[in-house]
C-alpha positions as a printed NumPy array, in Angstrom:
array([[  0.   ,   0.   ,   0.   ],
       [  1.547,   3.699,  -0.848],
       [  2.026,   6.47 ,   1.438],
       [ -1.41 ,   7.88 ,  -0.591],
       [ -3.246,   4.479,   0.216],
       [ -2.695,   4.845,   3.644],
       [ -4.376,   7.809,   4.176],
       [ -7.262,   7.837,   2.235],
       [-10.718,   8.07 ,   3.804],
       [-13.101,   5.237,   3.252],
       [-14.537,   6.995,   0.661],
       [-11.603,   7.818,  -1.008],
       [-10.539,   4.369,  -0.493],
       [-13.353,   2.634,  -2.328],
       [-13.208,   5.658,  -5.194],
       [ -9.316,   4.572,  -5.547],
       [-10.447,   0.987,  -5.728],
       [-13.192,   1.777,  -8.303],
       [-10.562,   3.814, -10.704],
       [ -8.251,   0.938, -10.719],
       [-11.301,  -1.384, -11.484],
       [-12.081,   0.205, -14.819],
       [ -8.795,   1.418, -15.725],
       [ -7.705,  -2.437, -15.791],
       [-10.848,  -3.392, -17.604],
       [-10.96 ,  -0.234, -19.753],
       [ -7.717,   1.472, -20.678],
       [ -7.974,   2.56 , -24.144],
       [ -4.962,   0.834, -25.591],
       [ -3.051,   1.706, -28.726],
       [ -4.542,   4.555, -30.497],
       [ -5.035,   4.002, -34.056],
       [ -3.289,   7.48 , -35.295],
       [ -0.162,   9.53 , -34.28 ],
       [ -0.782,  11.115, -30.98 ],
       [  1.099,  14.021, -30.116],
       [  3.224,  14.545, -27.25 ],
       [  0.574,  17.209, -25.251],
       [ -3.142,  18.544, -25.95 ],
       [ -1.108,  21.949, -27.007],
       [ -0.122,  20.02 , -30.504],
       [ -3.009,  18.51 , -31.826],
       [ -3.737,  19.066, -35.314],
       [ -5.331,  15.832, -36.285],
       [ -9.016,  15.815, -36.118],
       [ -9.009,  11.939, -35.753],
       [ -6.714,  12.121, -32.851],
       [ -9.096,  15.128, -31.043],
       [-11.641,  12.307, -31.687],
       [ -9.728,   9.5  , -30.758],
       [ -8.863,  11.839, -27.69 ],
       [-12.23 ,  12.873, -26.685],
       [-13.898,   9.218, -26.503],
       [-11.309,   8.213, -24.107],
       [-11.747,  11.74 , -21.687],
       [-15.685,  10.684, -22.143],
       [-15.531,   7.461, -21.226],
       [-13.148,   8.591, -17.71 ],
       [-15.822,  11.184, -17.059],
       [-18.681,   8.731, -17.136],
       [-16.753,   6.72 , -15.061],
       [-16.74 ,   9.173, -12.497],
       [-12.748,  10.301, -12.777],
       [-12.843,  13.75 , -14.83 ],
       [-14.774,  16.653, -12.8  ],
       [-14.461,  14.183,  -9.542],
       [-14.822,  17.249,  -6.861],
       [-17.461,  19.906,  -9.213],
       [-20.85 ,  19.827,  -7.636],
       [-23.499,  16.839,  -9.21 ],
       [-24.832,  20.019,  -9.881],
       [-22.673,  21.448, -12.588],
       [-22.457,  17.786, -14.225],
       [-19.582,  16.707, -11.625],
       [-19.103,  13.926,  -9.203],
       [-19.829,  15.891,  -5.879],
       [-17.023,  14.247,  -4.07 ],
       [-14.776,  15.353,  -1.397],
       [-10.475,  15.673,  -2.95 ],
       [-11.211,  12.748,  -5.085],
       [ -9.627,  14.112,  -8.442],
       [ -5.817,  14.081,  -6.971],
       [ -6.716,   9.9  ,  -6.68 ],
       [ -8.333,   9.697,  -9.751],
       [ -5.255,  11.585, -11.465],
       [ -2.665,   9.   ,  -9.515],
       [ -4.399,   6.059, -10.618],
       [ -4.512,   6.956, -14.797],
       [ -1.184,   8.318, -14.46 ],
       [ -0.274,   4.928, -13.04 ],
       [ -2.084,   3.028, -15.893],
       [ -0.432,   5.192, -18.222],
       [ -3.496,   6.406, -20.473],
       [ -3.423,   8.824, -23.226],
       [ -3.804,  12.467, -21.686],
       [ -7.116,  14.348, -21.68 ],
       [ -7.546,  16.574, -24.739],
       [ -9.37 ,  19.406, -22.713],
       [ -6.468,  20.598, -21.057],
       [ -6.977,  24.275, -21.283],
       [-11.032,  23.566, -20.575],
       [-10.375,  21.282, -17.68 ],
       [ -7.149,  23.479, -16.384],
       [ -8.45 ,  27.184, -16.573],
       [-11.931,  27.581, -18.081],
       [-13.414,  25.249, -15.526],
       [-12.461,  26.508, -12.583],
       [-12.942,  30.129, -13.551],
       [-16.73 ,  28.941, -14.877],
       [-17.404,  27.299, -11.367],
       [-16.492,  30.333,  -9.223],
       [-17.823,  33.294, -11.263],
       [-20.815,  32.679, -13.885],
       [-24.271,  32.267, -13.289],
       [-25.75 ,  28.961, -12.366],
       [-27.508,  28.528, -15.518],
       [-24.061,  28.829, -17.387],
       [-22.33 ,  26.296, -15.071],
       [-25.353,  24.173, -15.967],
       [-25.048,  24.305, -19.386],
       [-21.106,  24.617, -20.174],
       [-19.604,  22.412, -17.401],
       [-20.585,  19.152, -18.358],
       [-19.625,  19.469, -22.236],
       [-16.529,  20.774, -21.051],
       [-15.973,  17.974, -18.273],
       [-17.18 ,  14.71 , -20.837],
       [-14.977,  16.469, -23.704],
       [-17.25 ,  16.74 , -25.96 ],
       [-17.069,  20.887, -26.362],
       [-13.254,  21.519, -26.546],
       [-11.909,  25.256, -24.914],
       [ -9.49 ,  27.697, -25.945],
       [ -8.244,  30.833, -24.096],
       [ -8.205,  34.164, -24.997],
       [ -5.869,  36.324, -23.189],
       [ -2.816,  36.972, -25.6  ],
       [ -2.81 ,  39.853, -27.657],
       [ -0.33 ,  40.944, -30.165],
       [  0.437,  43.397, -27.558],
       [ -0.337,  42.042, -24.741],
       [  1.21 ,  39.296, -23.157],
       [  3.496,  39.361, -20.239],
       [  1.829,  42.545, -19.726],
       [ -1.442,  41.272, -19.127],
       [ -3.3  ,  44.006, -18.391],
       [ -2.86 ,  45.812, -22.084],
       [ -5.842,  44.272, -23.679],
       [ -7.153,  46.256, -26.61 ],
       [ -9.797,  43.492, -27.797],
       [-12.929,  45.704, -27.071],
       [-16.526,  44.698, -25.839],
       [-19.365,  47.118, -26.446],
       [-22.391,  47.233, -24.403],
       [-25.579,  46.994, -26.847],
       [-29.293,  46.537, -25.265],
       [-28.584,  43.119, -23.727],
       [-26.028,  41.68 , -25.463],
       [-22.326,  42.706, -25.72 ],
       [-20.575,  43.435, -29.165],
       [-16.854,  42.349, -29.379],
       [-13.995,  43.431, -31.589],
       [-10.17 ,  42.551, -31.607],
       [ -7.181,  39.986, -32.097],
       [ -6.173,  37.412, -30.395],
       [ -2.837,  35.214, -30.545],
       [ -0.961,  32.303, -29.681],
       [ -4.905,  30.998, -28.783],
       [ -4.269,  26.882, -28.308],
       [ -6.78 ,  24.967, -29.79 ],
       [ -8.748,  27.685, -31.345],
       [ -8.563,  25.571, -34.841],
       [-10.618,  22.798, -32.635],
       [-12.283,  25.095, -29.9  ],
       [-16.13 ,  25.269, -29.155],
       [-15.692,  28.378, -26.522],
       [-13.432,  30.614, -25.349],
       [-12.732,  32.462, -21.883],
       [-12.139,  35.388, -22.899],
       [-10.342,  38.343, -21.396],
       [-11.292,  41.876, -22.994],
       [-11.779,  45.621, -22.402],
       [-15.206,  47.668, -21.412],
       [-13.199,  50.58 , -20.001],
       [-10.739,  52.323, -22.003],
       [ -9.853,  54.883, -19.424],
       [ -9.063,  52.102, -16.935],
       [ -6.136,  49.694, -16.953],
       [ -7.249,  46.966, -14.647],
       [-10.83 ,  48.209, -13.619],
       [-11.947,  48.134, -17.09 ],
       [-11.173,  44.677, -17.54 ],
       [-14.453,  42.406, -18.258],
       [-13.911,  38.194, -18.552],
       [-16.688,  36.643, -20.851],
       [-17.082,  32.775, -21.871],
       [-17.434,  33.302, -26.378],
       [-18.559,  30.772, -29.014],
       [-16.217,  30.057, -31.45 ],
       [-16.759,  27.19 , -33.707],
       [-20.417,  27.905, -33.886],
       [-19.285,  32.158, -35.203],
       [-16.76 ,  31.227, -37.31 ],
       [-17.555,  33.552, -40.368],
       [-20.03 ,  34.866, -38.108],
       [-17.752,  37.145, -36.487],
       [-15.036,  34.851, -35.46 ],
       [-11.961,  33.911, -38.102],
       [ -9.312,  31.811, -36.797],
       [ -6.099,  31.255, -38.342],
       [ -3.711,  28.272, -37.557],
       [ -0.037,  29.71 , -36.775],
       [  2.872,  26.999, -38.17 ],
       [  5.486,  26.282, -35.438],
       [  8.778,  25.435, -36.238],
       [  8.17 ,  21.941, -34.927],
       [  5.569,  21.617, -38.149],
       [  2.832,  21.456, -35.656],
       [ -0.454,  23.697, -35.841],
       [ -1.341,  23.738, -32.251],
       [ -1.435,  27.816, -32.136],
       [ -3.498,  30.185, -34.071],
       [ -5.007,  33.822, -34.244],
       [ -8.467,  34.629, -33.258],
       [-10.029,  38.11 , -34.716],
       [-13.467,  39.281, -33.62 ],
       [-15.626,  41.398, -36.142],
       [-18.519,  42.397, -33.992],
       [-19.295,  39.039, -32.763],
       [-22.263,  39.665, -30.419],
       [-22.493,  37.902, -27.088],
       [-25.408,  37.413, -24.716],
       [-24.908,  39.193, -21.213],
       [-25.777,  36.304, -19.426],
       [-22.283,  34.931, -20.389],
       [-19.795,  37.48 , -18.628],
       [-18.263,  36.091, -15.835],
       [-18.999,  38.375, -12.442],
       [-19.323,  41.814, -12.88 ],
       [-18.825,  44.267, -15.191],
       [-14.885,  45.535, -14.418],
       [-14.366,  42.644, -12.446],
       [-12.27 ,  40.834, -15.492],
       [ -8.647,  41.055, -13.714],
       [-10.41 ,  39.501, -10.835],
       [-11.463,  36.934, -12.57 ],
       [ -8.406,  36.358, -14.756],
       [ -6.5  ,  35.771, -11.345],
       [ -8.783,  32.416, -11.219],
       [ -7.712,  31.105, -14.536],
       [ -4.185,  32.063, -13.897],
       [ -3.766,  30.398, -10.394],
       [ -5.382,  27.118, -11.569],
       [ -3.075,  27.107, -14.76 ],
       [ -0.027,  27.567, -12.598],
       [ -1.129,  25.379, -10.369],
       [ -1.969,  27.078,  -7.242],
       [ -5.621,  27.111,  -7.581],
       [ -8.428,  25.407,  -4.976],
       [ -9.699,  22.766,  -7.358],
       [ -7.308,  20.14 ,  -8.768],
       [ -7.396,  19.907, -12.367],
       [ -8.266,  16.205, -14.101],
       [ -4.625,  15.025, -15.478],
       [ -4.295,  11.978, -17.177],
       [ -1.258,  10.449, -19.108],
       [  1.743,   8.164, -18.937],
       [  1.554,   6.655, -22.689],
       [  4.488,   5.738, -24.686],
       [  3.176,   5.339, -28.286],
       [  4.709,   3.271, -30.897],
       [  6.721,   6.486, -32.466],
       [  8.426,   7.202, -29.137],
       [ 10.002,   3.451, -29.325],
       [  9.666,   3.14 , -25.549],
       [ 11.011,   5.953, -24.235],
       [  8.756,   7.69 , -21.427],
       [  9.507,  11.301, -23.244],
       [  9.683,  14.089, -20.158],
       [ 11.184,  11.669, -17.392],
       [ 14.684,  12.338, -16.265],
       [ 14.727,   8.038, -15.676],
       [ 14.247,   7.511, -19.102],
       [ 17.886,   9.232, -20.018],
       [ 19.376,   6.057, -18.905],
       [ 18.034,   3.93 , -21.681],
       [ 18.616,   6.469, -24.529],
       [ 22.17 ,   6.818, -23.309],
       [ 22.848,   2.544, -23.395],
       [ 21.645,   3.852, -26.892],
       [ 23.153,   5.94 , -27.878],
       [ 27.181,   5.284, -29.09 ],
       [ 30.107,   8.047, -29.647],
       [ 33.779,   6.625, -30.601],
       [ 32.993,   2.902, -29.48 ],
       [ 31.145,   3.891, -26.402],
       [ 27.734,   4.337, -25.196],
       [ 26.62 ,   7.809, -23.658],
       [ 26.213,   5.748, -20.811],
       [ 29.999,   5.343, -20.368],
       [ 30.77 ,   8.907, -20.155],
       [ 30.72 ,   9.775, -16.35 ],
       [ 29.826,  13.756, -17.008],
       [ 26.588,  12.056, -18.412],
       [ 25.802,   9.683, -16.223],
       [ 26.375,  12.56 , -13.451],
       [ 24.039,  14.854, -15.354],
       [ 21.594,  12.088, -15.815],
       [ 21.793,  11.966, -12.162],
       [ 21.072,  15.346, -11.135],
       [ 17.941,  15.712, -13.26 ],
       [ 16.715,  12.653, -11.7  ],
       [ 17.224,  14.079,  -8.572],
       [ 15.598,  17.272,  -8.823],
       [ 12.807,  15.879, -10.42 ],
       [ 12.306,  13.636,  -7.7  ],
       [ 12.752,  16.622,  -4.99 ],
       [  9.943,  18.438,  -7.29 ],
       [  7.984,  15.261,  -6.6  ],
       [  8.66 ,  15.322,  -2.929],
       [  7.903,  19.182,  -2.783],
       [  4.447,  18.788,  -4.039],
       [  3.588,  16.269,  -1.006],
       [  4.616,  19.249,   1.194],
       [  1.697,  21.383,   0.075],
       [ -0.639,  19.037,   1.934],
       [  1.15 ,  19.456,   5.484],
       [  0.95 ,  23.08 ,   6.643],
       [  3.45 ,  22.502,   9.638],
       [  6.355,  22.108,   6.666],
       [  4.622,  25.507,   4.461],
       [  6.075,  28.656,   5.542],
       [  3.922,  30.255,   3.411],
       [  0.91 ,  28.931,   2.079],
       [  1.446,  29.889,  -1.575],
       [  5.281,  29.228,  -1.986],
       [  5.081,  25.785,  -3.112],
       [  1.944,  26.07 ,  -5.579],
       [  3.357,  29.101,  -6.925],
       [  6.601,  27.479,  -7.494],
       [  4.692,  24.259,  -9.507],
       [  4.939,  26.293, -13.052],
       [  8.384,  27.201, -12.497],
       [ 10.305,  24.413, -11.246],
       [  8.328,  21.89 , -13.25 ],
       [  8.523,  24.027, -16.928],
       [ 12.314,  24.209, -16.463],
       [ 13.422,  20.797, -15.047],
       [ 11.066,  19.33 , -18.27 ],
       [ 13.454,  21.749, -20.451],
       [ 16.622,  21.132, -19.298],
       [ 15.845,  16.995, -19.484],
       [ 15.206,  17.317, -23.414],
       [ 18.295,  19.618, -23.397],
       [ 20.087,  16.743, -22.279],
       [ 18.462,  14.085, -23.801],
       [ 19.309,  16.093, -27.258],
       [ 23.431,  16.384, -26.19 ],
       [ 22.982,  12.237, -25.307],
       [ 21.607,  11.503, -29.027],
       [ 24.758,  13.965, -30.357],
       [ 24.635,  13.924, -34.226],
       [ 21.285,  11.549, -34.224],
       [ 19.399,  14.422, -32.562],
       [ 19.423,  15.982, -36.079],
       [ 17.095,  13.176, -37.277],
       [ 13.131,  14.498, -36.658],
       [  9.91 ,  12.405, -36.313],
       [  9.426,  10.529, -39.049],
       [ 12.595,   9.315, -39.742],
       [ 12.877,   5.441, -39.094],
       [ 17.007,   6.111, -37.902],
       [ 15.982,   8.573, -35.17 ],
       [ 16.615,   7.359, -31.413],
       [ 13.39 ,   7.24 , -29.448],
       [ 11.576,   8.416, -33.347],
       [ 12.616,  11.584, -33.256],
       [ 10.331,  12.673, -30.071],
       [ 13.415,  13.746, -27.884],
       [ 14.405,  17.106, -30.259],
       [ 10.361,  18.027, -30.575],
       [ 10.103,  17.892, -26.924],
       [ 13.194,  19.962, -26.393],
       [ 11.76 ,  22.481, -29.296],
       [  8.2  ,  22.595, -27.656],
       [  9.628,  22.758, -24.401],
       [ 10.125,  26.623, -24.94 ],
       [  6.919,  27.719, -25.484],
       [  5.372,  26.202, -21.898],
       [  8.34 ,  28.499, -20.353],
       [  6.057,  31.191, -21.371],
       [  2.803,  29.966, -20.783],
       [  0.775,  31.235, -18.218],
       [  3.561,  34.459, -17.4  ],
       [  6.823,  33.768, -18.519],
       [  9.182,  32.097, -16.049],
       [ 10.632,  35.463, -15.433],
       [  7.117,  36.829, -14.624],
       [  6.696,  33.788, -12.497],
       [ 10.333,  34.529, -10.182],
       [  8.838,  38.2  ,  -9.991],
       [  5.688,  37.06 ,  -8.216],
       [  7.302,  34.542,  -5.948],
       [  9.564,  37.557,  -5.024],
       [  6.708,  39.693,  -4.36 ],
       [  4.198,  38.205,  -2.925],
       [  6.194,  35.418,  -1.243],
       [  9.654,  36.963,  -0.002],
       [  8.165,  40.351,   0.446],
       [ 10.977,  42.208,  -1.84 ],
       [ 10.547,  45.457,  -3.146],
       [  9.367,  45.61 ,  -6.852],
       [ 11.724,  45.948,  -9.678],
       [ 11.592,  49.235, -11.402]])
């Protein structure tokens, strides 16, 4: 029995023993088209499909939406989803497609719109079925969150919306949008509204998206432009000026310091990744027995098999950190470790493709697709991708800013 086992309440206890029940009976084995490495990627529409079925069947089994009211179309239980996440990690399933849904628009729904929205949105959004996007970047506004120019115009009852959008994951697949937008141009942060938007329902009906080419090939981002797309009332989130507020939800839950824990799902290696658990400092150790340079194997090389050994320790001391959040006696402040999740996690993922793409040495050149790649080519598009989620959600910079702030109490830099 794990440490988690053992302290499980009965209920708990008998929702752990139902996951691993129909996880053993029900995993969704091999998917029958590439899967990317992460939600962020997907361009297929066979493997969002593919995808989907498997986060709808977890939901009807009770393991996506575990701790959202019955409600709101969730399970009504009591710090259930943490156990649900351990066990499908453990089975290794294919991740849940929703992630920005599940992540950000979720919890943000739950805590700020009307009942009759949480009704209707949050258990499409839970099952799957309606896919989310988010709408906070703007060509000039990013870091600087608090610049939006995308404009919302109060009309009779409804609200009419105008602007640009970028880096929007998803959009190309996305049903809604939480969107982040302007009602006050003569006030930075007070004149800040959030709304929940249509999108694949508008498109041409004032909503174009545009997919945006990465240099990995992939067509996970796009653009989003609004042309007086008109919105009912009924879908803005609290109250009018209240949309930094409210973006403060999204952005704790995406960083990880949020109150609800967000479904996670995942653990897959898929045919192209020839075995290799891509993202997992253990994994190293097989790709450098591997991988040979003059005769020897990577794995011969002691400056390798020390930095091998360092990742694997600092991802294990992330692991450890995270168990610390649940004992307040060992938090000196309550926020320190949540806050740190996005940084520490984003960087220790980076610097284990760095290394895994000095281990390959000249067979890192070889990309996906190529049959002579080690590991098929998954080790130098994880490194690639690895960039972007460094500025996700604040750039890491933004992120050592806040835990300087708000967590060591030191003066703002000027």
């Amino acid at each position: 029995m794990s440490e988690s086992e053992k302290k499980d309440t009965p209920e708990q206890a008998e929702f752990r023993a139902h996951c691993q029940k129909w996880l053993a009976e029900n995993h969704p084995g091999k998917p029958p088209v590439h899967i990317p490495q992460g939600a962020l990627e997907l361009s297929d529409p066979a493997a969002l499909k593919w995808l989907q079925t498997w986060q709808k069947s977890a939901y009807d089994a009770g393991m996506v939406g575990c701790d959202y009211s019955k409600e709101t179309g969730g399970g009504g239980m009591t710090e259930c989803q943490a156990i649900a996440n351990q066990e499908m990690q453990s089975a290794r399933t294919p991740f849940l497609p929703n992630i920005i849904g599940l992540g950000m628009a979720a919890p943000t729904i739950y805590f700020h719109a009307l009942d009759e929205v949480k009704a209707e949105l949050l258990p499409g959004l839970l099952s799957g079925e309606d896919i989310w996007c988010q709408g906070f970047s703007e060509p000039g506004a990013g870091s600087d969150l608090a610049n939006q120019q995308t404009f919302a115009e109060k009309k009779g009852d409804s609200w009419v919306i105008n602007g640009h959008k970028v880096w929007t994951s998803l959009a190309h697949f996305a049903d809604w949008m939480i969107l982040l937008c302007r009602t006050n141009k003569d006030d930075k942060y007070n004149g800040l509204s959030y709304f929940v938007v249509p999108i694949k329902s508008m498109i041409g009906q004032g909503v174009t998206v545009r997919p945006l080419i990465k240099m990995t090939g992939e067509t996970g981002f796009n653009e989003v432009i609004f042309e007086d797309l008109v919105v009912e009332d009924k879908y803005r989130l609290d109250e009018v000026g209240a949309g930094w507020k409210v973006a403060m939800t999204t952005l704790a839950h995406e960083r990880g310091a949020g109150i609800l824990v967000t479904p996670s799902a995942g653990g897959m290696v898929t045919e192209e990744e020839k075995g290799a658990s891509i993202g997992s400092a253990g994994s190293l150790i097989d790709l450098a027995k591997q991988s040979y340079r003059n005769g020897k194997t990577a794995a011969d090389d002691p400056v390798i098999r020390d930095a091998i050994m360092q990742l694997m320790i600092r991802q294990e001391g992330f692991r450890q950190n995270q168990r610390r959040i649940g004992v307040k006696s060992l938090n000196d402040h309550p926020m320190r470790l949540p806050l740190q999740f996005k940084l520490v996690a984003t960087e220790i993922g980076q610097d284990i493709a760095q290394l895994a793409y000095e281990i390959e040495g000249a067979g890192s050149s070889l990309y996906v697709n190529d049959e002579n790649a080690p590991a098929g080519g998954q080790w130098p598009l994880a490194y690639m991708n690895s960039f972007g989620v460094t500025i996700a959600a604040g750039t890491n910079e933004v992120q050592r800013n806040i835990l300087g702030e708000r967590v060591l109490n030191m003066p703002k830099s000027k």
